[in-house]
GULO-393087 format. One record per atom (N, C-alpha, C, O, CB): atom name; residue in one letter; x, y, z; residue number from 1. Coordinates in pm, whole numbers, padded with zeros to 5 digits. Glycine has a CB too. Example, Ala and Ser with C-alpha at 12.3 -4.5 7.8 and 13.67 -1.06 7.14 Angstrom:
BEGIN
atome:N, residu:A, X:01319, Y:-00569, Z:00780, num:1 .
atome:CA, residu:A, X:01230, Y:-00450, Z:00780, num:1 .
atome:C, residu:A, X:01320, Y:-00330, Z:00780, num:1 .
atome:O, residu:A, X:01424, Y:-00332, Z:00846, num:1 .
atome:CB, residu:A, X:01131, Y:-00447, Z:00905, num:1 .
atome:N, residu:S, X:01285, Y:-00225, Z:00708, num:2 .
atome:CA, residu:S, X:01367, Y:-00106, Z:00714, num:2 .
atome:C, residu:S, X:01290, Y:00003, Z:00787, num:2 .
atome:O, residu:S, X:01341, Y:00114, Z:00804, num:2 .
atome:CB, residu:S, X:01408, Y:-00060, Z:00572, num:2 .
END
This chain:
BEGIN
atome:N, residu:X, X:00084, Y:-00118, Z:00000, num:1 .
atome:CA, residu:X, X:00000, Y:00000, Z:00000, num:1 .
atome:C, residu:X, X:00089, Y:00125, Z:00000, num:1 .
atome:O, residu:X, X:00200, Y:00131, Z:00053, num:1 .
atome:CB, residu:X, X:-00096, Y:-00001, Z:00122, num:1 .
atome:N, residu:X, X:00039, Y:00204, Z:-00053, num:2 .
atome:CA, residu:X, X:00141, Y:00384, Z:-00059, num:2 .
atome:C, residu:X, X:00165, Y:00359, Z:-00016, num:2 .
atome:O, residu:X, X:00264, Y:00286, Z:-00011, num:2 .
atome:CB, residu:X, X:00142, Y:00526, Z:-00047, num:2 .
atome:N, residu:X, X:00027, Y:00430, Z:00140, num:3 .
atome:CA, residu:X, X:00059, Y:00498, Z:00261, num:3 .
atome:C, residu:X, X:00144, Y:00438, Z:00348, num:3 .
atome:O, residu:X, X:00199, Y:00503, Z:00437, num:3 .
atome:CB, residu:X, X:-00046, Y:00526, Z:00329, num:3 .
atome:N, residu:X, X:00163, Y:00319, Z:00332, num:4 .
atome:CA, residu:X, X:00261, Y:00228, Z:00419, num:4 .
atome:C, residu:X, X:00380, Y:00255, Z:00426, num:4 .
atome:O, residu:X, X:00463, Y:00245, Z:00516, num:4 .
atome:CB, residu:X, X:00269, Y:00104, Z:00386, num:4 .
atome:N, residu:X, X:00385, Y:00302, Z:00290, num:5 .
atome:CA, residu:X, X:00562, Y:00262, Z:00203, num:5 .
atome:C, residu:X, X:00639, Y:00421, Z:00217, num:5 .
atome:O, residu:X, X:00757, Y:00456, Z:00230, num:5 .
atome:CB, residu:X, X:00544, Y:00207, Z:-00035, num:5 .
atome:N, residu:X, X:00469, Y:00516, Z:00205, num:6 .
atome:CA, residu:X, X:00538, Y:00684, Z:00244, num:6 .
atome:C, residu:X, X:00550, Y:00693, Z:00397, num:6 .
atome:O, residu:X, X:00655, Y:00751, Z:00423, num:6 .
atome:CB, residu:X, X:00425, Y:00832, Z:00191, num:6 .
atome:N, residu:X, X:00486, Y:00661, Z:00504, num:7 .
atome:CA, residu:X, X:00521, Y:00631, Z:00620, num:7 .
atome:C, residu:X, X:00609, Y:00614, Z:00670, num:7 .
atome:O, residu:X, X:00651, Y:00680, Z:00766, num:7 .
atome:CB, residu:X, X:00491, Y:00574, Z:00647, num:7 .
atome:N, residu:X, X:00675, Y:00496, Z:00604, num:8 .
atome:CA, residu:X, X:00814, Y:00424, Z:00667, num:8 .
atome:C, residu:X, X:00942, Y:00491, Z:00598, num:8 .
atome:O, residu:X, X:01043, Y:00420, Z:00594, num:8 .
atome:CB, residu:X, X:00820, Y:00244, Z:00633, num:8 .
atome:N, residu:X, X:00951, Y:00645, Z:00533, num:9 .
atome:CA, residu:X, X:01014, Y:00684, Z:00475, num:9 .
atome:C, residu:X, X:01062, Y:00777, Z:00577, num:9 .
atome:O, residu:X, X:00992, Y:00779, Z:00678, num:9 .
atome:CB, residu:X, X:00970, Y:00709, Z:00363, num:9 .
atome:N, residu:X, X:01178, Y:00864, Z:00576, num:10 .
atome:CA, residu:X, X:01217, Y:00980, Z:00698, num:10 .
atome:C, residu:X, X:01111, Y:01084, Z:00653, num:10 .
atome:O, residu:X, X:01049, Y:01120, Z:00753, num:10 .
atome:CB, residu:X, X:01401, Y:01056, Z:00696, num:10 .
atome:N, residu:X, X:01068, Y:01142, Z:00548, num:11 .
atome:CA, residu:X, X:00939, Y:01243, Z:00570, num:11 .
atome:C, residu:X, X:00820, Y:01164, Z:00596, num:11 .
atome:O, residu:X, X:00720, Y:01235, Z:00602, num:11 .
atome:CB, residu:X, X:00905, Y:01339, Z:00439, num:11 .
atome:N, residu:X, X:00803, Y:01062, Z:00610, num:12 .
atome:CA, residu:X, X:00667, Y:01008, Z:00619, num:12 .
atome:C, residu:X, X:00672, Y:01024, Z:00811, num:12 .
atome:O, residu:X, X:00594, Y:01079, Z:00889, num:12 .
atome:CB, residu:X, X:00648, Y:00816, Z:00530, num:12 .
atome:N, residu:X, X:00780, Y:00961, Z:00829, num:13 .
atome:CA, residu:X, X:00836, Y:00991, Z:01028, num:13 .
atome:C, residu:X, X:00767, Y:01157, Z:01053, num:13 .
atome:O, residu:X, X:00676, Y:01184, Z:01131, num:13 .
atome:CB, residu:X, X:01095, Y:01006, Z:01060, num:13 .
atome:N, residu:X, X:00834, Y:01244, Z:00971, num:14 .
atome:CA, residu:X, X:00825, Y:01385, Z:01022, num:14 .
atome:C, residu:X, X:00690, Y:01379, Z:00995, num:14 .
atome:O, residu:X, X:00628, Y:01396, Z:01100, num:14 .
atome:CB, residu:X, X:00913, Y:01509, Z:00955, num:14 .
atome:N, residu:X, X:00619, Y:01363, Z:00903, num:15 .
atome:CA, residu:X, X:00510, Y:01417, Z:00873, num:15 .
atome:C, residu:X, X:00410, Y:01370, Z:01010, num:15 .
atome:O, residu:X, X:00351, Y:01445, Z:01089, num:15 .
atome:CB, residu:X, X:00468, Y:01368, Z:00721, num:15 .
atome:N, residu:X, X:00415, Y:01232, Z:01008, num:16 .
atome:CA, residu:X, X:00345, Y:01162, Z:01143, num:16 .
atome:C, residu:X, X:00376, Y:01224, Z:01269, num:16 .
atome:O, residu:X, X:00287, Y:01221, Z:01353, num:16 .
atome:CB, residu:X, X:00389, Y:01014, Z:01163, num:16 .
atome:N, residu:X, X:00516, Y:01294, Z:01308, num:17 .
atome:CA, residu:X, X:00564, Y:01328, Z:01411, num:17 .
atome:C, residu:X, X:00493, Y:01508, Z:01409, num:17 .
atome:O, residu:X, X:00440, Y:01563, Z:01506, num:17 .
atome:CB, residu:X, X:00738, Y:01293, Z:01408, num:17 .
atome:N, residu:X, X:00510, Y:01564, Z:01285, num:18 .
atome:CA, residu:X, X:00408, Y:01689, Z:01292, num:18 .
atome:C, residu:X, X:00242, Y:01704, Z:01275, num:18 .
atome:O, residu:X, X:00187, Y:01813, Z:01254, num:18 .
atome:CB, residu:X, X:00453, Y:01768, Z:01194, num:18 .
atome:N, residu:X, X:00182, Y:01596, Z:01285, num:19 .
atome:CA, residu:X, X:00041, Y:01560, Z:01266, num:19 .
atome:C, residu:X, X:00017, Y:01532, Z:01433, num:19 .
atome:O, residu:X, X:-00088, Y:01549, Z:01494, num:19 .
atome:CB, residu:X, X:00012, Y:01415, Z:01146, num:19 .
atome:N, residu:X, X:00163, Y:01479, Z:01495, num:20 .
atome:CA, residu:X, X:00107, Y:01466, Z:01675, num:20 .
atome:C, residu:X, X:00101, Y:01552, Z:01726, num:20 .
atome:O, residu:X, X:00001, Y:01580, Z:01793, num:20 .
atome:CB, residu:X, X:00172, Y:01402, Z:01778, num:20 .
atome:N, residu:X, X:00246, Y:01659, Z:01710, num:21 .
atome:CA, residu:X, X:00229, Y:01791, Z:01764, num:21 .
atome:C, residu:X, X:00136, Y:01883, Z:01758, num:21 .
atome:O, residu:X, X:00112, Y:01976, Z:01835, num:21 .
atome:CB, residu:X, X:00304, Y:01847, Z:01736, num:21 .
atome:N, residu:X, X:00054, Y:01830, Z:01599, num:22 .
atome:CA, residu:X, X:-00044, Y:01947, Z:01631, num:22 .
atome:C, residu:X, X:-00145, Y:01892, Z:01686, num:22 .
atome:O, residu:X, X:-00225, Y:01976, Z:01728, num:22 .
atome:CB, residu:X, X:-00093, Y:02030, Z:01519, num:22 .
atome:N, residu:X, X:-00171, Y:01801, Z:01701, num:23 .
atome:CA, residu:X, X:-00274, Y:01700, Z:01787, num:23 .
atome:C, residu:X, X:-00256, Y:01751, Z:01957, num:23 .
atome:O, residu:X, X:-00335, Y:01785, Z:02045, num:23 .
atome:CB, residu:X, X:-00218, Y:01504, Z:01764, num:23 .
atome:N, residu:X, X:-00157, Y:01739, Z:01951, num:24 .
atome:CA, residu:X, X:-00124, Y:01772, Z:02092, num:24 .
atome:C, residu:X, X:-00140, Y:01933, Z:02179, num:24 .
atome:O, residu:X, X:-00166, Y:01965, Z:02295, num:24 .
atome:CB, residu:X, X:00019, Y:01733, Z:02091, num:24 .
atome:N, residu:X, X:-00108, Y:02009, Z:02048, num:25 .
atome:CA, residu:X, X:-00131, Y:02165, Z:02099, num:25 .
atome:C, residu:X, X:-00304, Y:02198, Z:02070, num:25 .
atome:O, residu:X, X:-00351, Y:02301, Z:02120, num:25 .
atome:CB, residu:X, X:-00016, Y:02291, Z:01992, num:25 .
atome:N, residu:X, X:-00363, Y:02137, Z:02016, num:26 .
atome:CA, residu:X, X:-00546, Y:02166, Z:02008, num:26 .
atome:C, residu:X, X:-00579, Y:02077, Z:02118, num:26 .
atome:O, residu:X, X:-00687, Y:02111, Z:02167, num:26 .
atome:CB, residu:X, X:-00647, Y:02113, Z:01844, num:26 .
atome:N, residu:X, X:-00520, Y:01965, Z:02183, num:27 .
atome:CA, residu:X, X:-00574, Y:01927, Z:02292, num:27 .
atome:C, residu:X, X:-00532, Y:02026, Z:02377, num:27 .
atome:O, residu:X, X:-00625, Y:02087, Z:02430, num:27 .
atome:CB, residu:X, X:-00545, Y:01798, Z:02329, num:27 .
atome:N, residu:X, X:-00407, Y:02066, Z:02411, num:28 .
atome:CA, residu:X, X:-00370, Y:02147, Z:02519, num:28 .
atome:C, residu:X, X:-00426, Y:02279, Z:02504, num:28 .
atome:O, residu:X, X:-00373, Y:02366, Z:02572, num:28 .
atome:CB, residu:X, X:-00229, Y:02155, Z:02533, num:28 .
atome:N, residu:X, X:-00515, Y:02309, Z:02437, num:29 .
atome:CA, residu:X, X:-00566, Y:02431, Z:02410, num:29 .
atome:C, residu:X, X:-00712, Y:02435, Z:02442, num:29 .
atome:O, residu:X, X:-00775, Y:02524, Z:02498, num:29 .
atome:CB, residu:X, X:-00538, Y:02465, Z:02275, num:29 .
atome:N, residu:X, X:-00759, Y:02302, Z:02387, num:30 .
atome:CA, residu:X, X:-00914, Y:02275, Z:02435, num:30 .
atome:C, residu:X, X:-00911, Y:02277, Z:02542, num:30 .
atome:O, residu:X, X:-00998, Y:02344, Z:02596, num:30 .
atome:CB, residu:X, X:-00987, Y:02162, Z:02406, num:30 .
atome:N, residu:X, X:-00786, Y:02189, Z:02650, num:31 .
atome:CA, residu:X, X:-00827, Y:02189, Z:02763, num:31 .
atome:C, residu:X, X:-00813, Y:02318, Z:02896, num:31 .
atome:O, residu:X, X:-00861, Y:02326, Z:03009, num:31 .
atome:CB, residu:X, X:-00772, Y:02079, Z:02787, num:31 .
atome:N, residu:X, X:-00738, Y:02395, Z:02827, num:32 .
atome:CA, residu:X, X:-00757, Y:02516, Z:02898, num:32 .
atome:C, residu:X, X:-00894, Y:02610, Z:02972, num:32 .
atome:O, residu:X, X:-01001, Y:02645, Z:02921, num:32 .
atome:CB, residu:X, X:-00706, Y:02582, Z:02812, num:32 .
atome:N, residu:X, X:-00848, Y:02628, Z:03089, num:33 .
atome:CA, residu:X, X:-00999, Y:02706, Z:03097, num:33 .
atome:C, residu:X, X:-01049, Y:02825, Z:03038, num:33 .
atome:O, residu:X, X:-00958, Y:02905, Z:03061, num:33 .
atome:CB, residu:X, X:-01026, Y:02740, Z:03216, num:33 .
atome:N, residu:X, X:-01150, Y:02895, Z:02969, num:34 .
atome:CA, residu:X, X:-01201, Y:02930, Z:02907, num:34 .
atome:C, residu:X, X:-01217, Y:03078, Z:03013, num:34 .
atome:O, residu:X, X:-01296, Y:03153, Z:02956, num:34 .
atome:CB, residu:X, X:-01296, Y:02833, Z:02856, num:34 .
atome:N, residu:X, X:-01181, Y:03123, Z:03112, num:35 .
atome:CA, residu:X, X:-01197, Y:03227, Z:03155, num:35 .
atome:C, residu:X, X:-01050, Y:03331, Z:03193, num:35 .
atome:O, residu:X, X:-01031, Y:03451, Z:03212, num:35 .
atome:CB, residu:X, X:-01282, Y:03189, Z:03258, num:35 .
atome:N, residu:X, X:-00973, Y:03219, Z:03191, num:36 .
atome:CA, residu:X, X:-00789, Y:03219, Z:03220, num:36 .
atome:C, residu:X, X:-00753, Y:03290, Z:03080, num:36 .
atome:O, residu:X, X:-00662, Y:03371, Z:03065, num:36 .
atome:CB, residu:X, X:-00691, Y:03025, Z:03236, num:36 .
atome:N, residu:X, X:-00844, Y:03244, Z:02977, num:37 .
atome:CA, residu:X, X:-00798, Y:03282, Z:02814, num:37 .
atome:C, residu:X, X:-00833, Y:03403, Z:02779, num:37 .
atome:O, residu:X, X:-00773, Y:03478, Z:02702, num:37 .
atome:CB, residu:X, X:-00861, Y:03196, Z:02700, num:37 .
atome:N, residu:X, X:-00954, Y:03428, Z:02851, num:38 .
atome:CA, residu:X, X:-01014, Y:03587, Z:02811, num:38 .
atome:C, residu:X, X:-01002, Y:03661, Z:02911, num:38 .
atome:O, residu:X, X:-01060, Y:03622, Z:03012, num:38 .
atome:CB, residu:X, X:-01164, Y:03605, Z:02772, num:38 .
atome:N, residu:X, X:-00930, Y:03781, Z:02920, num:39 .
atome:CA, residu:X, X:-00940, Y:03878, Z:02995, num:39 .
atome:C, residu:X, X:-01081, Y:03958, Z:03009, num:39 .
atome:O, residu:X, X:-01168, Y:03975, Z:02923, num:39 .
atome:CB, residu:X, X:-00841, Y:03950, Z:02955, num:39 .
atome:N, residu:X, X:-01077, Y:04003, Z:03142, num:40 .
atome:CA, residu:X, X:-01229, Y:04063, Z:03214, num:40 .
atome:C, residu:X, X:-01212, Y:04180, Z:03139, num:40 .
atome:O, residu:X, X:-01109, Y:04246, Z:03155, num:40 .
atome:CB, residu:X, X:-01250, Y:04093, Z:03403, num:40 .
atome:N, residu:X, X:-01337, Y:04231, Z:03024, num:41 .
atome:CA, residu:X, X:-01364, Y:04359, Z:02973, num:41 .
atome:C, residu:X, X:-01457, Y:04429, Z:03072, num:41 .
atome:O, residu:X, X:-01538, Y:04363, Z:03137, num:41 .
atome:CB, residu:X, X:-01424, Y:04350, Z:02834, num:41 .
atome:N, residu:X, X:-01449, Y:04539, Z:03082, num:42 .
atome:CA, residu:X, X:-01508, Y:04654, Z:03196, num:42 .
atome:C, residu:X, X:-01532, Y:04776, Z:03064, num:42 .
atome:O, residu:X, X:-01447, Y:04840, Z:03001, num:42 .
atome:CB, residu:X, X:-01359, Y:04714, Z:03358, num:42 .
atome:N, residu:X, X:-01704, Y:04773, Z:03051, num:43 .
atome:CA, residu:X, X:-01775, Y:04871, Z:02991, num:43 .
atome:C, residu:X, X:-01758, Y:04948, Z:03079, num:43 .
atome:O, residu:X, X:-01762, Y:04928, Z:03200, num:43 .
atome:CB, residu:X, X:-01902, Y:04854, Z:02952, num:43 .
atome:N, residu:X, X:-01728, Y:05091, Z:02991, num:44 .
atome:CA, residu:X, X:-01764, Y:05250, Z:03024, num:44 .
atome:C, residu:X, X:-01821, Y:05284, Z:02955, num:44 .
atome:O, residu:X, X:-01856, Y:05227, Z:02852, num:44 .
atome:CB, residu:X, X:-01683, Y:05349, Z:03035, num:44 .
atome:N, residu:X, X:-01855, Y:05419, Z:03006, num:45 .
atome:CA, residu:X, X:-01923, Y:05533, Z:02908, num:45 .
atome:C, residu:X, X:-01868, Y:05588, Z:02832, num:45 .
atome:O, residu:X, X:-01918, Y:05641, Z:02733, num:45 .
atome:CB, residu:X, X:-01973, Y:05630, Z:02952, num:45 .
atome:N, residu:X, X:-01724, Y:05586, Z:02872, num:46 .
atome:CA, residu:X, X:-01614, Y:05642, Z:02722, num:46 .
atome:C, residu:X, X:-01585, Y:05536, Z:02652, num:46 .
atome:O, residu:X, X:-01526, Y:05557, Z:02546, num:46 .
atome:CB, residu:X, X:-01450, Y:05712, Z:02752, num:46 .
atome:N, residu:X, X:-01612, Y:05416, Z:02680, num:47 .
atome:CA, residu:X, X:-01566, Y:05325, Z:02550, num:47 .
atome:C, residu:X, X:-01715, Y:05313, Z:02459, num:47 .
atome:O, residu:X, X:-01717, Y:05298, Z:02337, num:47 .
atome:CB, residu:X, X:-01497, Y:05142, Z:02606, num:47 .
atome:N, residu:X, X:-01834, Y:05321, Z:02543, num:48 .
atome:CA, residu:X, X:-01961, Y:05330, Z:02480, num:48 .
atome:C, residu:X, X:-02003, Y:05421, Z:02392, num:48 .
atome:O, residu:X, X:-02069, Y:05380, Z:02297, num:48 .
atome:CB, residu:X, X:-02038, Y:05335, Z:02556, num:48 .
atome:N, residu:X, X:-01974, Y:05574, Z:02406, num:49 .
atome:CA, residu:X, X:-02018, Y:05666, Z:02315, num:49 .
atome:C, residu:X, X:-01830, Y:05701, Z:02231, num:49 .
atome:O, residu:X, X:-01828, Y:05776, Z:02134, num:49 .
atome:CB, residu:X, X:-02118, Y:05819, Z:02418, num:49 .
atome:N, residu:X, X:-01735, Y:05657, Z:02269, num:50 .
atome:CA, residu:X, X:-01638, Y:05665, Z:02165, num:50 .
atome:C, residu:X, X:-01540, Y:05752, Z:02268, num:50 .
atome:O, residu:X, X:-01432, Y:05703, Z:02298, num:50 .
atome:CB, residu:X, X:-01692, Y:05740, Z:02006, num:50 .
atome:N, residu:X, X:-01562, Y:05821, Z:02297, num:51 .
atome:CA, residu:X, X:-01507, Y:05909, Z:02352, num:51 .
atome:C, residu:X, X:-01335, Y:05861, Z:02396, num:51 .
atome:O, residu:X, X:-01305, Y:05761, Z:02461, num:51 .
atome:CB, residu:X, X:-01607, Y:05944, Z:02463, num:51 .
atome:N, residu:X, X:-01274, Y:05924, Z:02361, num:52 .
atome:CA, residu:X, X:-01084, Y:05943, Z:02392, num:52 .
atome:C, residu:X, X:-01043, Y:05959, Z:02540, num:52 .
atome:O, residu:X, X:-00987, Y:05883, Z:02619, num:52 .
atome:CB, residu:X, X:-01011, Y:06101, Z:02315, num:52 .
atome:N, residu:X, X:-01088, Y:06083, Z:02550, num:53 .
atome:CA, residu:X, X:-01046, Y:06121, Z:02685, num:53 .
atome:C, residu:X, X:-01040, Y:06263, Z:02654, num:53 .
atome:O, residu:X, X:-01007, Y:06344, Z:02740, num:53 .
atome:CB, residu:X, X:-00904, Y:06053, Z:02745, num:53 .
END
């Protein structure tokens, strides 16, 4: 089969070895908490009507 034969090749290694890493950084990313990721926004009245200062 190809995929067997491109596999067992040194880019077929990297390719498999960069298909984990990114496996690995969307898990470590999903599992993050979801409030740690977003910083607390604080409405004003100068960010509401535009205003500079």
């Amino acid at each position: 089969m190809y995929t067997a034969r491109f596999f067992s090749t040194q880019l077929g290694r990297a390719a498999l070895i960069s298909i984990a890493a990114m496996m690995a950084l969307n898990v470590a990313v999903a599992t993050r908490p979801v409030a740690a990721a977003a910083p607390q926004v604080v409405a004003s009245s100068a960010a509401i009507t535009g205003e500079l200062a």
